[in-house]
N, C-alpha and C positions, 0 to 999 in steps of 0.2 A: 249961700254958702260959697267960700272959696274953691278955686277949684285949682288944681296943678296940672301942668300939661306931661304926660310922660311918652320916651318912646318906647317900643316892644319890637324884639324881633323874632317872630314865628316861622314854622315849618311850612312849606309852600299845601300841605296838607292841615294844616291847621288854620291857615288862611283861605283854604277852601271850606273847611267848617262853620265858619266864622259868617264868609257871605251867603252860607247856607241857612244860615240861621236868621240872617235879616231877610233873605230873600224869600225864606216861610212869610214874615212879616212877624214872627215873634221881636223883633228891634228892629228900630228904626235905623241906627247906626253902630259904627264897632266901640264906640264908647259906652251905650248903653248896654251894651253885650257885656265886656268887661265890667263895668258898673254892677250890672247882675252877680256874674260869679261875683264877684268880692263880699257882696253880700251874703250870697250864699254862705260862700267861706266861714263868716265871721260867722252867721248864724249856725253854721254847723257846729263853728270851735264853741261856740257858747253851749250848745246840747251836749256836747262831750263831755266839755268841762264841769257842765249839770251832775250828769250821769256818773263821772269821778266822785263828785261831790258825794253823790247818793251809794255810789260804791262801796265809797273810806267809811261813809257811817254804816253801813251793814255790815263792812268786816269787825267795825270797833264795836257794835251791838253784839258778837258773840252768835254764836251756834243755836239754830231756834230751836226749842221745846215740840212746837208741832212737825207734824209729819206734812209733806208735801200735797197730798188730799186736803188736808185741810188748809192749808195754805191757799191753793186753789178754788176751794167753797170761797173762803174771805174774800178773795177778789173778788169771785163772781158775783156775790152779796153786795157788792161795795160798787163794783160797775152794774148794777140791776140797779139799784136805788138811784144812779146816777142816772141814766135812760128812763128811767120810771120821772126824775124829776123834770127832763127834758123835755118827755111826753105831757106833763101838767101844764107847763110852762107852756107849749106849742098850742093847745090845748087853748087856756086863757089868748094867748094873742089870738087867737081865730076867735075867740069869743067875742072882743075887745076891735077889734077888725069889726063882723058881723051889725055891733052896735055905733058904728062911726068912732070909736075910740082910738083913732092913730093921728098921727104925723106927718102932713106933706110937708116935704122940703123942694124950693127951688133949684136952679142949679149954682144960684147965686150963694146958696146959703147950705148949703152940703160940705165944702169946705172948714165953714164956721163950726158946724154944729159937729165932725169928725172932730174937729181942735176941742171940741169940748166935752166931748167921751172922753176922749183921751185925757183931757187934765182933771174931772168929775167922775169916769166912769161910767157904765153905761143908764145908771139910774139919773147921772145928770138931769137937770130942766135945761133946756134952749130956749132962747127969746125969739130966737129965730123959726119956729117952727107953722103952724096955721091948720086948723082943724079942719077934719073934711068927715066927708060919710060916702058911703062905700057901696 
């Protein structure tokens, strides 16, 4: 990726922030630092933006019929089956584990096989991968 060089002028207190922050060893330099927020940033403006999104349709849905108790069962109903299916699912891979059913990956090939979630999802098949037992 290209990349542009820019300059910035901070607060001699912000510049002490700043080397405080590499000097934890969370960055390595004030470019990555920077790099981060910006990231942030966008990913926040994109949740926002989410939440606008989900806003406008709840007000253009109208006033709900149920009462707030119930409102609240629904959730909790709706996040229980979600935990309930997380717990099956966790469940199965320790099973799956147990029986040598998983995935070594290299360090060569962790790269490859992330690019291939990502473009497959996570049911993906990799070529890259090599059976082991446990």
């Amino acid at each position: 990726m290209a990349t542009t060089r820019k300059t910035i002028t901070l607060t001699q207190q912000q510049d002490e922030w700043v080397k405080a922050q590499i000097a934890q060893g969370d960055y390595s330099n004030d470019s990555e630092y920077f790099r981060d927020l910006i990231r942030r940033d966008q990913s926040s403006k994109k949740a926002e933006s989410k939440l606008r999104q989900l806003l406008d349709k709840a007000e253009a849905s109208g006033i709900s019929e149920s009462t707030l108790a119930e409102v609240w069962t629904e959730a909790e109903l709706r996040h229980q089956a979600k935990l309930e299916k997380l717990h099956q699912d966790t469940l199965l891979g320790i099973e799956q584990l147990e029986r040598g059913e998983y995935d070594e990956l290299d360090d060569n090939s962790l790269d490859a096989y992330a690019q291939e979630i990502k473009n497959n999802g996570r049911r993906g098949k990799s070529t890259s991968k090599k059976r082991g037992k446990v």
